[in-house]
Structure formats: C-alpha cells, structure tokens
PyMOL Python script that loads the backbone (N, CA, C, O; Angstrom):
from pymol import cmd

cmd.read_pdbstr("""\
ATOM      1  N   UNK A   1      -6.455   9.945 -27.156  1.00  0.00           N
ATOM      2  CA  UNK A   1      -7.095   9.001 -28.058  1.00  0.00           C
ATOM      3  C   UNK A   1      -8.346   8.453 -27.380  1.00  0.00           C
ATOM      4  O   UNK A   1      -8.499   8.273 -26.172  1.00  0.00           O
ATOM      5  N   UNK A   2      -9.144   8.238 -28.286  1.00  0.00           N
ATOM      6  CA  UNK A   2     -10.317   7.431 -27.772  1.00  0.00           C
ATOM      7  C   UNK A   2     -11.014   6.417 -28.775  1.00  0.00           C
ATOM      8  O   UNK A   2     -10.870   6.262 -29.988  1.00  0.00           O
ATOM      9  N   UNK A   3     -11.802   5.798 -27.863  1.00  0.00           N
ATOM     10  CA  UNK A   3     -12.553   4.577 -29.008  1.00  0.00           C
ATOM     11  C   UNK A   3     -13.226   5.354 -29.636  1.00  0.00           C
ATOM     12  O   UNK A   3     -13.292   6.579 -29.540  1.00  0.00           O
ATOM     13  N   UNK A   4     -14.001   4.321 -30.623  1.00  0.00           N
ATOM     14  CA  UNK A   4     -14.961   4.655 -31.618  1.00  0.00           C
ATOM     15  C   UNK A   4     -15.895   3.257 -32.153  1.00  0.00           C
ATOM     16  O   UNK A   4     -15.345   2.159 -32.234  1.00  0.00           O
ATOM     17  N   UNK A   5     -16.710   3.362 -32.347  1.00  0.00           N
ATOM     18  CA  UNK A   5     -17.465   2.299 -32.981  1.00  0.00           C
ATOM     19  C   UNK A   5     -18.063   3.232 -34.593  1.00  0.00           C
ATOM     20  O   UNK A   5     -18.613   4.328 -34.698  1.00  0.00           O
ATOM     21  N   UNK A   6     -17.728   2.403 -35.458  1.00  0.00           N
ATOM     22  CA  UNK A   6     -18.306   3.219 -36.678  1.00  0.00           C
ATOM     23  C   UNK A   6     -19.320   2.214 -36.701  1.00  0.00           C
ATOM     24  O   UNK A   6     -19.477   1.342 -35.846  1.00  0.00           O
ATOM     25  N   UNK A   7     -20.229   2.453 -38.083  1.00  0.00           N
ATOM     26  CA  UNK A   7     -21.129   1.536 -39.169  1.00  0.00           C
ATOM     27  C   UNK A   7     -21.437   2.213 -39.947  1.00  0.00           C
ATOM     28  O   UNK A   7     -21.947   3.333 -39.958  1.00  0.00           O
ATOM     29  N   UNK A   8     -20.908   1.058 -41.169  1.00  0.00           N
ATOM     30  CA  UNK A   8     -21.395   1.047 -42.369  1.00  0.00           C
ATOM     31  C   UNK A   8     -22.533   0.287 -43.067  1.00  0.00           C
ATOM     32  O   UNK A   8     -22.702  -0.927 -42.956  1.00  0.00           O
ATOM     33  N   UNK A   9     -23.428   1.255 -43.922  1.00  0.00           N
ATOM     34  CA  UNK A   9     -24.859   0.648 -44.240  1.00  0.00           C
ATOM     35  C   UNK A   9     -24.595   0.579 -45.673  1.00  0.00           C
ATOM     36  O   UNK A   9     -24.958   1.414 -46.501  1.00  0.00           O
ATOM     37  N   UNK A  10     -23.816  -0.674 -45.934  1.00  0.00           N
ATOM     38  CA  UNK A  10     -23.360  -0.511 -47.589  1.00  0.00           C
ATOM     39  C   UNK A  10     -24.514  -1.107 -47.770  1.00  0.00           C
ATOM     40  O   UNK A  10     -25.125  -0.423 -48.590  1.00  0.00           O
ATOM     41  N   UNK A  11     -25.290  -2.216 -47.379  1.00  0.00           N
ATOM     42  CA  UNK A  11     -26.503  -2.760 -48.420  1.00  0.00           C
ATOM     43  C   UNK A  11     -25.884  -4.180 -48.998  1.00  0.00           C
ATOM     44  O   UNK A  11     -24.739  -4.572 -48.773  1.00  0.00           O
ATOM     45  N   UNK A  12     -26.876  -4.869 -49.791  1.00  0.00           N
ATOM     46  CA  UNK A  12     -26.395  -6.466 -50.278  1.00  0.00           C
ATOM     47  C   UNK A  12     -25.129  -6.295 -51.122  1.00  0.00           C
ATOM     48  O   UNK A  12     -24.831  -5.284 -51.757  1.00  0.00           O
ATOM     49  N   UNK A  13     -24.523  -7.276 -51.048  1.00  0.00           N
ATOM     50  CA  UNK A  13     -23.392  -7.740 -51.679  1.00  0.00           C
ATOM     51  C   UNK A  13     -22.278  -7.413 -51.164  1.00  0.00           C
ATOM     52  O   UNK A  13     -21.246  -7.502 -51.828  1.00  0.00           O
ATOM     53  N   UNK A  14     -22.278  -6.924 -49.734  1.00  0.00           N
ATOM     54  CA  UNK A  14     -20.952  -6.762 -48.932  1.00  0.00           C
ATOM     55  C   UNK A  14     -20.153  -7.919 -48.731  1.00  0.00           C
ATOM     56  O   UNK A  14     -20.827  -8.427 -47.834  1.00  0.00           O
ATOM     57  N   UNK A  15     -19.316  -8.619 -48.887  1.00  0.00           N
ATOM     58  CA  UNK A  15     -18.489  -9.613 -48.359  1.00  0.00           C
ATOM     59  C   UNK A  15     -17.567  -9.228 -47.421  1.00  0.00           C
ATOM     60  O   UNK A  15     -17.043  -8.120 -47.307  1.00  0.00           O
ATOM     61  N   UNK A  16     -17.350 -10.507 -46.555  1.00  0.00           N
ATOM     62  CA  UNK A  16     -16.189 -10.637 -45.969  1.00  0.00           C
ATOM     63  C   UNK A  16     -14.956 -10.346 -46.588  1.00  0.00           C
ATOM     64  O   UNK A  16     -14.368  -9.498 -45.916  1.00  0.00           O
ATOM     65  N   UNK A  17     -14.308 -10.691 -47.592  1.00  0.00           N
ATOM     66  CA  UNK A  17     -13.215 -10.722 -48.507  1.00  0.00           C
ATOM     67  C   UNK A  17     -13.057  -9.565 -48.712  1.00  0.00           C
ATOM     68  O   UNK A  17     -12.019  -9.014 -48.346  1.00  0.00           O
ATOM     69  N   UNK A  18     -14.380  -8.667 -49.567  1.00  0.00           N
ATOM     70  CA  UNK A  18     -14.265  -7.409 -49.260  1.00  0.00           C
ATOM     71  C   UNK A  18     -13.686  -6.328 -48.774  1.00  0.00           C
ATOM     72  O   UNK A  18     -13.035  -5.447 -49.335  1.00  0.00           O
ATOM     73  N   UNK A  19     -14.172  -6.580 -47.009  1.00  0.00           N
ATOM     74  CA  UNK A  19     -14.281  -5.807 -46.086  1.00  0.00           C
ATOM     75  C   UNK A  19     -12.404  -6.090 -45.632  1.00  0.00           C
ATOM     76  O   UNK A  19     -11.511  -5.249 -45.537  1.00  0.00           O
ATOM     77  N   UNK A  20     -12.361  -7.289 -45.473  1.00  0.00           N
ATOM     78  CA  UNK A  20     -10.826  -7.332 -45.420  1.00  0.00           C
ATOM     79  C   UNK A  20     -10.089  -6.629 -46.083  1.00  0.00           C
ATOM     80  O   UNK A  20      -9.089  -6.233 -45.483  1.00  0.00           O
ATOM     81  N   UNK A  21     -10.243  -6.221 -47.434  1.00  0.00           N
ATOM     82  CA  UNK A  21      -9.015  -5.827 -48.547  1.00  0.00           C
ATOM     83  C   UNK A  21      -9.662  -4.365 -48.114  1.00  0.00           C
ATOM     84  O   UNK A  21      -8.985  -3.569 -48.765  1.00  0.00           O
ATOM     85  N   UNK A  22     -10.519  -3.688 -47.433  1.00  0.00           N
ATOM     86  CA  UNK A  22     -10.864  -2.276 -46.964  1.00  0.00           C
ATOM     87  C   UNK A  22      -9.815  -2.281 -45.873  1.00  0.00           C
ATOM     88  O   UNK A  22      -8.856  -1.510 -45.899  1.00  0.00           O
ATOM     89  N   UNK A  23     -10.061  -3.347 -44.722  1.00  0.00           N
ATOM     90  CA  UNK A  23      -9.435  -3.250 -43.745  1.00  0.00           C
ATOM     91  C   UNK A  23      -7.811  -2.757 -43.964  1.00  0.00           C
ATOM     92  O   UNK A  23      -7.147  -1.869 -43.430  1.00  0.00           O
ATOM     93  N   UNK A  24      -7.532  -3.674 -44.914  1.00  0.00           N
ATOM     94  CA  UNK A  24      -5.917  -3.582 -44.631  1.00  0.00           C
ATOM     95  C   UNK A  24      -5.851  -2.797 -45.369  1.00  0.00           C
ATOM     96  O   UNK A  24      -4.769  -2.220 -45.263  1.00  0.00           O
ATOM     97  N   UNK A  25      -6.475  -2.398 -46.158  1.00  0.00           N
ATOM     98  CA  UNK A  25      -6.236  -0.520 -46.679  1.00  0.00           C
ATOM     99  C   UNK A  25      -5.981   0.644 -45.665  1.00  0.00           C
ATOM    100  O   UNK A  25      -5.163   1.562 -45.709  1.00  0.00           O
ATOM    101  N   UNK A  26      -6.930   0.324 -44.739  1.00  0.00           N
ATOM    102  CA  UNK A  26      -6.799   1.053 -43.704  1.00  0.00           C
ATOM    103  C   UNK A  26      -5.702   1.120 -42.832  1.00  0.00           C
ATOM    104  O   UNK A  26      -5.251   2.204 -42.462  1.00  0.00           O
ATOM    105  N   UNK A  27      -5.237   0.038 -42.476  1.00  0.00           N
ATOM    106  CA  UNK A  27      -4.290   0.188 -42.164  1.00  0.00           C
ATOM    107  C   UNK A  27      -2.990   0.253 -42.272  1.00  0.00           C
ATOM    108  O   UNK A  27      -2.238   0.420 -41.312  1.00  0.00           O
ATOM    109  N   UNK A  28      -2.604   0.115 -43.552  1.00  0.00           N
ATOM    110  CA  UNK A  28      -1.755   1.015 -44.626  1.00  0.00           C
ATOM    111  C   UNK A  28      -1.367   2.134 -44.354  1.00  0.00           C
ATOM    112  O   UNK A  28      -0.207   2.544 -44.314  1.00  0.00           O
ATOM    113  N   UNK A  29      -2.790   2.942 -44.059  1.00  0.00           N
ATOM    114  CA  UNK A  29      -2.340   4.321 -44.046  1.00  0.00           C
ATOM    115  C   UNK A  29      -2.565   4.702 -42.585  1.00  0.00           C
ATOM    116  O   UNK A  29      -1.725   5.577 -42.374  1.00  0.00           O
ATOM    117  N   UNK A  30      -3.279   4.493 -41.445  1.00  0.00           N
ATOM    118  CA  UNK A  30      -3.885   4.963 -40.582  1.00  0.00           C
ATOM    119  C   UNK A  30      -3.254   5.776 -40.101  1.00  0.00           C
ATOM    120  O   UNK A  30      -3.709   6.878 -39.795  1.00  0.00           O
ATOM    121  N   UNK A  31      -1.170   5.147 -39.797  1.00  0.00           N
ATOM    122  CA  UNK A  31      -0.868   5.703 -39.101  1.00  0.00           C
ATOM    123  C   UNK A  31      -0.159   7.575 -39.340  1.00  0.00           C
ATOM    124  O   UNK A  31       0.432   8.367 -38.606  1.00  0.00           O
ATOM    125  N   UNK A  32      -0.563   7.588 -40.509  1.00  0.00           N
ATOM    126  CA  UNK A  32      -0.523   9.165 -41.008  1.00  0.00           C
ATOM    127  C   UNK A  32      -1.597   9.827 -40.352  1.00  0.00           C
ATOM    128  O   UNK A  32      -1.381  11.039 -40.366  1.00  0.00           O
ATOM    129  N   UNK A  33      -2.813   9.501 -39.702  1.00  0.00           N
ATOM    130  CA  UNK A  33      -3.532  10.121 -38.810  1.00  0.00           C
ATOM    131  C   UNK A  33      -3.559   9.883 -37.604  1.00  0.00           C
ATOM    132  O   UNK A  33      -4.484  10.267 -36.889  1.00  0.00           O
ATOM    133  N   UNK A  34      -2.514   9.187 -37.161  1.00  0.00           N
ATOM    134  CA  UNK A  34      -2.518   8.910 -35.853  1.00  0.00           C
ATOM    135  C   UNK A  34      -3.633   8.152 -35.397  1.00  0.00           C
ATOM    136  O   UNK A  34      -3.896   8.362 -34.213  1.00  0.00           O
ATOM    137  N   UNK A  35      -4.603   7.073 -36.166  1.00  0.00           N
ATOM    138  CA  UNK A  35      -5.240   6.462 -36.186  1.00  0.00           C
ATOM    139  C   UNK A  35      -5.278   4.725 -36.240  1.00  0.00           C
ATOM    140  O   UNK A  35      -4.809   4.029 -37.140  1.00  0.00           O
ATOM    141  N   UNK A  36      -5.918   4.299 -35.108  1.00  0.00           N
ATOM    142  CA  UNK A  36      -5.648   2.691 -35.117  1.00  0.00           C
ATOM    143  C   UNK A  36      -6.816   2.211 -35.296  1.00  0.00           C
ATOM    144  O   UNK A  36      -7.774   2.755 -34.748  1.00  0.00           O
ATOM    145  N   UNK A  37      -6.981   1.101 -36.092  1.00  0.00           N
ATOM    146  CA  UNK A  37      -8.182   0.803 -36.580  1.00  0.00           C
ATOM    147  C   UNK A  37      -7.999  -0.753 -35.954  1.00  0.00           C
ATOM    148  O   UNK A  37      -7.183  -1.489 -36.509  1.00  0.00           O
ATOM    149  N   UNK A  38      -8.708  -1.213 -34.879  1.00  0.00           N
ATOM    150  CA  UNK A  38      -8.710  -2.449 -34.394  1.00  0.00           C
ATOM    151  C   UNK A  38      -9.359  -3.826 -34.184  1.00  0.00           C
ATOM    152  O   UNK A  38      -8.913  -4.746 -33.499  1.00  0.00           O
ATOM    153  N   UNK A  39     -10.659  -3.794 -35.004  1.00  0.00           N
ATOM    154  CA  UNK A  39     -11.407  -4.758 -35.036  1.00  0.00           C
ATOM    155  C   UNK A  39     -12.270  -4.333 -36.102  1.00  0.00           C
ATOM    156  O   UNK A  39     -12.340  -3.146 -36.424  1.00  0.00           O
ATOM    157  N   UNK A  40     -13.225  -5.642 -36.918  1.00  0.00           N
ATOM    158  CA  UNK A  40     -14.296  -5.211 -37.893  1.00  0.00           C
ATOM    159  C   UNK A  40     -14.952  -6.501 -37.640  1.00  0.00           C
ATOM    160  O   UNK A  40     -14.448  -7.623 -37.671  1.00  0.00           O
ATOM    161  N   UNK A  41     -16.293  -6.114 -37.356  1.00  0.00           N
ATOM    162  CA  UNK A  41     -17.222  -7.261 -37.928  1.00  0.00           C
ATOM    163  C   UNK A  41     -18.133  -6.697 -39.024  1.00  0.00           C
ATOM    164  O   UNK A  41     -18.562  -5.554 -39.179  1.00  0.00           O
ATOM    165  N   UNK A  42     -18.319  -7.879 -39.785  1.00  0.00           N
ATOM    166  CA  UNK A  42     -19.274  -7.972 -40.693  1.00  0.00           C
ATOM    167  C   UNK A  42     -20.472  -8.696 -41.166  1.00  0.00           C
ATOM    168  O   UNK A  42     -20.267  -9.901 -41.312  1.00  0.00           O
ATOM    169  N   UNK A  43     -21.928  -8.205 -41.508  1.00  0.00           N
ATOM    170  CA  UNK A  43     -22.967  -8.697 -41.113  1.00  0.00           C
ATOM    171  C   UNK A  43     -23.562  -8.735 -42.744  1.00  0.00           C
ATOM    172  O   UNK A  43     -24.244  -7.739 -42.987  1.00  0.00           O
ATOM    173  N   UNK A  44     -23.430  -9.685 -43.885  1.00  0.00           N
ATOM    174  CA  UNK A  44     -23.338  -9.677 -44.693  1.00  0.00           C
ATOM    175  C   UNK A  44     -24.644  -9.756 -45.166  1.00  0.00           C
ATOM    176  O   UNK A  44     -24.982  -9.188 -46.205  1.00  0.00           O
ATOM    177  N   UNK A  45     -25.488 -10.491 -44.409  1.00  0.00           N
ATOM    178  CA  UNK A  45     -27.113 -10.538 -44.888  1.00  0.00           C
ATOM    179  C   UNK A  45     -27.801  -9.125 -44.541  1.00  0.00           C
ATOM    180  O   UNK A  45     -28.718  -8.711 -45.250  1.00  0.00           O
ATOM    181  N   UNK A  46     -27.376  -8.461 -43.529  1.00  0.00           N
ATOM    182  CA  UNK A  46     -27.914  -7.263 -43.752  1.00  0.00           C
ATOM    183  C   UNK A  46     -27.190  -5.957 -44.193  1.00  0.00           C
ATOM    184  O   UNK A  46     -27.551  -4.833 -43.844  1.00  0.00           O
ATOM    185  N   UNK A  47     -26.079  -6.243 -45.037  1.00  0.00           N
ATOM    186  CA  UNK A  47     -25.069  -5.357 -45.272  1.00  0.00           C
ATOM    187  C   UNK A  47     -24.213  -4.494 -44.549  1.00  0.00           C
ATOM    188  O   UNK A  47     -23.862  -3.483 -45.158  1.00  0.00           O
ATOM    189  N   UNK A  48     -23.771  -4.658 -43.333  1.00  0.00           N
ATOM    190  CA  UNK A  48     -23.420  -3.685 -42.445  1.00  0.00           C
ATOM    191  C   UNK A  48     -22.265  -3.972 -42.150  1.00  0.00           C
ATOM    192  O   UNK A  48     -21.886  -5.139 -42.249  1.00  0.00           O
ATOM    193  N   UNK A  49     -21.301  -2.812 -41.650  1.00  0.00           N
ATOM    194  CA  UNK A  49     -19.881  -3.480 -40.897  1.00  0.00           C
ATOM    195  C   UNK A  49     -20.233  -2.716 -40.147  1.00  0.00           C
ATOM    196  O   UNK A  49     -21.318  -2.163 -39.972  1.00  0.00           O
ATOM    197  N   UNK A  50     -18.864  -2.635 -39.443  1.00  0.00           N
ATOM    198  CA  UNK A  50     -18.755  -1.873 -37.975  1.00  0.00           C
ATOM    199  C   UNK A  50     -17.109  -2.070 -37.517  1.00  0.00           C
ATOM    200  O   UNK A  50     -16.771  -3.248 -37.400  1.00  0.00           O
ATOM    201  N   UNK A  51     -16.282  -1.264 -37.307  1.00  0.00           N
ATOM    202  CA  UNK A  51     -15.468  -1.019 -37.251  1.00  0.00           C
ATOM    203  C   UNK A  51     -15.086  -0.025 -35.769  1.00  0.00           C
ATOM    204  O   UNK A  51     -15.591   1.076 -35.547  1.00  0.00           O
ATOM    205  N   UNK A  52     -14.027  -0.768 -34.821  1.00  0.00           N
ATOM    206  CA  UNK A  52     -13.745  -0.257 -33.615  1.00  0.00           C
ATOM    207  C   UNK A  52     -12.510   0.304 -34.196  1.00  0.00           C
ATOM    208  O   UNK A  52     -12.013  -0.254 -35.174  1.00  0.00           O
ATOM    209  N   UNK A  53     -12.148   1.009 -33.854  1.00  0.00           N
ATOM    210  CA  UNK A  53     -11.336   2.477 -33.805  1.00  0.00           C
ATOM    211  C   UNK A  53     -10.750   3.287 -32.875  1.00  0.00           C
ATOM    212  O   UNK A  53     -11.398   4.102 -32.219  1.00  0.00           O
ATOM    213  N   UNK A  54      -9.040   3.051 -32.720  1.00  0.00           N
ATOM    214  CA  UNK A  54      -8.788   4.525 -31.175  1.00  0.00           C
ATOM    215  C   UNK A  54      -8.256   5.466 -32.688  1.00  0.00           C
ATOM    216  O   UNK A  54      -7.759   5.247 -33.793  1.00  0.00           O
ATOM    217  N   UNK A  55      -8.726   6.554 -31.889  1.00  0.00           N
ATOM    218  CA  UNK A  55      -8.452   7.659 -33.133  1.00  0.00           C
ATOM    219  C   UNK A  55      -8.259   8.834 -32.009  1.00  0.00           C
ATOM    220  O   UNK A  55      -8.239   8.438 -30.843  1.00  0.00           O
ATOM    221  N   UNK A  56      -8.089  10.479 -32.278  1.00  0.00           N
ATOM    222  CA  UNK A  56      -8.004  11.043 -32.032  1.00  0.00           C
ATOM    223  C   UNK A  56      -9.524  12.323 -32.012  1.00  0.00           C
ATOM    224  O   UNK A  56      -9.844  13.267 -31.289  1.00  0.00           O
ATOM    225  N   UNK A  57      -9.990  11.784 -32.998  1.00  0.00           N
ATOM    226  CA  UNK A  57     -11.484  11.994 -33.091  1.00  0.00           C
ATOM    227  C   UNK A  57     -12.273  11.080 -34.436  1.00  0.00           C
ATOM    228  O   UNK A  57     -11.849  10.115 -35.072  1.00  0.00           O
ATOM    229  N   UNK A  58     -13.472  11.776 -34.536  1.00  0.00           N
ATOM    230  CA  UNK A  58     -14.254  10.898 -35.242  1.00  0.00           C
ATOM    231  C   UNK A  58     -13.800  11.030 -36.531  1.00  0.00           C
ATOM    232  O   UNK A  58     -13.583  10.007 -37.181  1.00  0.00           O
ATOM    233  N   UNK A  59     -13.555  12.492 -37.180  1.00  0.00           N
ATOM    234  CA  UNK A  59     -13.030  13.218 -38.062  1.00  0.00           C
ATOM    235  C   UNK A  59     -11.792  12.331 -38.883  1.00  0.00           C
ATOM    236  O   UNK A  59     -11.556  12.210 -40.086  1.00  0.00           O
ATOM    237  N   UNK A  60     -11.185  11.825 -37.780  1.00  0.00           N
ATOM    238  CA  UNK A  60      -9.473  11.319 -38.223  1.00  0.00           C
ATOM    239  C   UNK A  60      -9.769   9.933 -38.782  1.00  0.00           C
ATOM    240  O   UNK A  60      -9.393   9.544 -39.889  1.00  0.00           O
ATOM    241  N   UNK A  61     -10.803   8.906 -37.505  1.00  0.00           N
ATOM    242  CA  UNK A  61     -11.258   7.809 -37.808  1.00  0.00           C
ATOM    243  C   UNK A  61     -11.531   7.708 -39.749  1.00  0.00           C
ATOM    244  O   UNK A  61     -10.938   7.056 -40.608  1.00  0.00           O
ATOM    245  N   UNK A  62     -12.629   8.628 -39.824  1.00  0.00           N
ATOM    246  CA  UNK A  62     -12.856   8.795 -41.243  1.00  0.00           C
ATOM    247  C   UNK A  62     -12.039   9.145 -42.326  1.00  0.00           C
ATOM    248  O   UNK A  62     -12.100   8.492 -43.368  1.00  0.00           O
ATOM    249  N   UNK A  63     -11.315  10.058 -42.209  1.00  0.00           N
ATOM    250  CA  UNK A  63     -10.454  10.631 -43.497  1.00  0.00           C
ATOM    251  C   UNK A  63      -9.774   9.607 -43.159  1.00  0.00           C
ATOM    252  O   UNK A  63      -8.725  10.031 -43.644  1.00  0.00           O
ATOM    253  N   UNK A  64      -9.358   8.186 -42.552  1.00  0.00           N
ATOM    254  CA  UNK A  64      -8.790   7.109 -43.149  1.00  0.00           C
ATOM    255  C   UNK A  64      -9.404   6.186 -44.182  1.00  0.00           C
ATOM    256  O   UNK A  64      -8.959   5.787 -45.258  1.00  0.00           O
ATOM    257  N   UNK A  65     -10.665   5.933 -43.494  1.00  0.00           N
ATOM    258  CA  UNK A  65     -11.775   5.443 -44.356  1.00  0.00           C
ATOM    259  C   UNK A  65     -11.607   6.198 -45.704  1.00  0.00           C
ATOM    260  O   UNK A  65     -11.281   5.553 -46.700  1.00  0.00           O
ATOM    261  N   UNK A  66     -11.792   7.379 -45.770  1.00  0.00           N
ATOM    262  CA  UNK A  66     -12.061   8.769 -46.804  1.00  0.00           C
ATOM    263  C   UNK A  66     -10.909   7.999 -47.766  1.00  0.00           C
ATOM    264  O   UNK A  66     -11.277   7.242 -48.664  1.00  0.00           O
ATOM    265  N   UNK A  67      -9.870   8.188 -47.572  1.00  0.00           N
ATOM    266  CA  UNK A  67      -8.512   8.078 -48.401  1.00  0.00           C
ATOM    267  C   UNK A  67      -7.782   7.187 -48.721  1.00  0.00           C
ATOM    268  O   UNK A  67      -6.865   7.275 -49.537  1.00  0.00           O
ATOM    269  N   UNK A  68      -8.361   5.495 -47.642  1.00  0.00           N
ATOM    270  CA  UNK A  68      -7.822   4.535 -48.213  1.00  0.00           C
ATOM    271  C   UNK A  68      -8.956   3.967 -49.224  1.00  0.00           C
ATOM    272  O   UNK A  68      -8.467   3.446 -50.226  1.00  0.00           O
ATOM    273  N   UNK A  69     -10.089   3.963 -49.176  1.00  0.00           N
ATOM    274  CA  UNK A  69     -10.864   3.112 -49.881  1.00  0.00           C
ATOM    275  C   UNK A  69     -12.601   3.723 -50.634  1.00  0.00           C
ATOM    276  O   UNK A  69     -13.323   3.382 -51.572  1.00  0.00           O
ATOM    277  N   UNK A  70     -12.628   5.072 -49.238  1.00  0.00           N
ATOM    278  CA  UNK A  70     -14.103   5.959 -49.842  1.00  0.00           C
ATOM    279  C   UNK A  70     -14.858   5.219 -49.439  1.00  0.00           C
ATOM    280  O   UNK A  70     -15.864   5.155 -50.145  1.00  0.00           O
ATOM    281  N   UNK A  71     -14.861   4.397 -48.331  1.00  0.00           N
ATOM    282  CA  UNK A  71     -16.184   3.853 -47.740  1.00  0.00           C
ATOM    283  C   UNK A  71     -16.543   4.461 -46.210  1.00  0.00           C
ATOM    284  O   UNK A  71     -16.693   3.791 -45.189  1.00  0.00           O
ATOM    285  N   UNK A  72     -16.612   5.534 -46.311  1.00  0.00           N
ATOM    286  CA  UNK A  72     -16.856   6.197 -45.365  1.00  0.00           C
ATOM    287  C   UNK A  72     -18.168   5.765 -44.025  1.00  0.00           C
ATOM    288  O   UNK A  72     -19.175   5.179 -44.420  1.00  0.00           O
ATOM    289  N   UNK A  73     -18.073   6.014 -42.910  1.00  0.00           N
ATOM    290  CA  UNK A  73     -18.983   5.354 -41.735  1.00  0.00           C
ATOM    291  C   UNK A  73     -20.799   6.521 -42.086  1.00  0.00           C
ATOM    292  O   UNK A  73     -21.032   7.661 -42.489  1.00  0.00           O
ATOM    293  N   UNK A  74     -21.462   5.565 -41.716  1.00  0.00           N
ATOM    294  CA  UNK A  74     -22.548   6.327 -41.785  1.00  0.00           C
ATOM    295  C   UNK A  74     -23.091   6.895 -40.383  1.00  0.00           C
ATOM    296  O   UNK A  74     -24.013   7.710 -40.335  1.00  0.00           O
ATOM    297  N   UNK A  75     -22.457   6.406 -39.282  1.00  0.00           N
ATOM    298  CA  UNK A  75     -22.283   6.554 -38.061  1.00  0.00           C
ATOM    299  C   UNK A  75     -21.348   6.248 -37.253  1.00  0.00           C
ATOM    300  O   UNK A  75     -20.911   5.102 -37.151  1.00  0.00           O
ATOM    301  N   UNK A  76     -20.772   7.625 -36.326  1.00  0.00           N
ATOM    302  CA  UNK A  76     -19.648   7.162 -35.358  1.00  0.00           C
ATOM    303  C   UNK A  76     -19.894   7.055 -33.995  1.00  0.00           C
ATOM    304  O   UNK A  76     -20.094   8.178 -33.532  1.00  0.00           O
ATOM    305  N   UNK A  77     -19.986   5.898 -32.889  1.00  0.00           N
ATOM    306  CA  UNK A  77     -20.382   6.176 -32.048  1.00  0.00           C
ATOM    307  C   UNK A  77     -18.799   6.482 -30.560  1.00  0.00           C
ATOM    308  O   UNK A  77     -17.828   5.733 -30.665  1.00  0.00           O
ATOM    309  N   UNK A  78     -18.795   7.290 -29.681  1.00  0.00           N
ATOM    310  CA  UNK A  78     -17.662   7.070 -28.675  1.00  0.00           C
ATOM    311  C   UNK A  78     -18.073   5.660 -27.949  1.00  0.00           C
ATOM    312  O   UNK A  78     -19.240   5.280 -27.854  1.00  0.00           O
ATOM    313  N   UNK A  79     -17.209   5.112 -27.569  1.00  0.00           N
ATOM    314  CA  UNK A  79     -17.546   3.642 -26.783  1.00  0.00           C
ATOM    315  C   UNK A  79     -16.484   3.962 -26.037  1.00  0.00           C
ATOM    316  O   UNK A  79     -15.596   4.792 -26.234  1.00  0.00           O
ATOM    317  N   UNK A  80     -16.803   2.686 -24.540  1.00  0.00           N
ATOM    318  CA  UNK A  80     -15.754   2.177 -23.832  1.00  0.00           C
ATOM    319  C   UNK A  80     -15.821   1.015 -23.620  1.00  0.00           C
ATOM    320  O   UNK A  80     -16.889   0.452 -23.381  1.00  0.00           O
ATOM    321  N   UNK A  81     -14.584   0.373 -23.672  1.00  0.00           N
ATOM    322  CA  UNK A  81     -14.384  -0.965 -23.541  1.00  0.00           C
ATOM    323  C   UNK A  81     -14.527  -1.502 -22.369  1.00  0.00           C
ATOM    324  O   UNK A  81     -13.616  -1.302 -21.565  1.00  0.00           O
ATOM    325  N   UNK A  82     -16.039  -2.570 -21.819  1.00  0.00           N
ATOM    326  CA  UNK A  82     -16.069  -3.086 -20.731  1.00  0.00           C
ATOM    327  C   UNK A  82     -15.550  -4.301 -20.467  1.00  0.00           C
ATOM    328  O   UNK A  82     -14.887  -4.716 -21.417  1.00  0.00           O
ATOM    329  N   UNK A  83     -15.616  -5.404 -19.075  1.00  0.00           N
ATOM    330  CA  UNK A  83     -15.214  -6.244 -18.717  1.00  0.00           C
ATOM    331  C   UNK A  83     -15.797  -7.635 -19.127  1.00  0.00           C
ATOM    332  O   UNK A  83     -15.298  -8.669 -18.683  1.00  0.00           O
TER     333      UNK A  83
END
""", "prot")
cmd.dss("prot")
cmd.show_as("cartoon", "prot")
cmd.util.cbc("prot")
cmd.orient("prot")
C-alpha cells in the first residue's frame, strides 16, 4: 500500500456538506478495493478538494471515487508522510 494525494477541480459551488456525503460514500465501499481513504480538505472558494489515500495504486484510489459517487480525481499524486 501506499499514499496518495488526489485533487479535485470541481469549480464553484463545491461545499463542505457536499464533500462529506462523497466522503462517506467512499468509504462505504473502499474496502472492496482494498482502499483507505483518510483525510479530505476542502477549498470552497476555489473549488478544489484533495483527498489523502493508502490504496494499492492510483487506479484503485479512483474506481472508489468512480463507483461511489463519479467524482473522479483530476490528479493523483504518490506522497509521504513527514514529521
């Protein structure tokens, strides 16, 4: 497993409230991909989330995204968690 940093460039009218009822979509299902979805911030004036992720690859990260809700990342980056 490894991290992940996604982002999403949904654009105006993203909410917090939103992004929550995505979140826990996600994690509903994640663990059918062997996927843990562990943090989200959200940046509402400029529409963006970002979502940390241990997944198995970037691929898996997404087809959770893909299948709980269709808000798929517009970028995945590998990260490591520093001190």
């Amino acid at each position: 497993m490894a991290l992940y940093m996604d982002v999403h460039n949904v654009g105006a009218g993203v909410t917090a409230d939103d992004v929550a009822k995505a979140h826990a979509a996600d994690l509903a299902i994640q663990a059918q991909h062997d996927v843990n979805y562990l943090k989200y911030w959200v940046d509402e004036a400029n529409g963006k989330i970002f979502c940390l992720v241990d997944a198995p690859d970037p691929e898996a990260a997404n087809t959770v995204h893909r299948e709980a809700h269709g808000l798929v990342a517009d970028e995945i980056y590998p990260v490591r968690e520093g001190v």
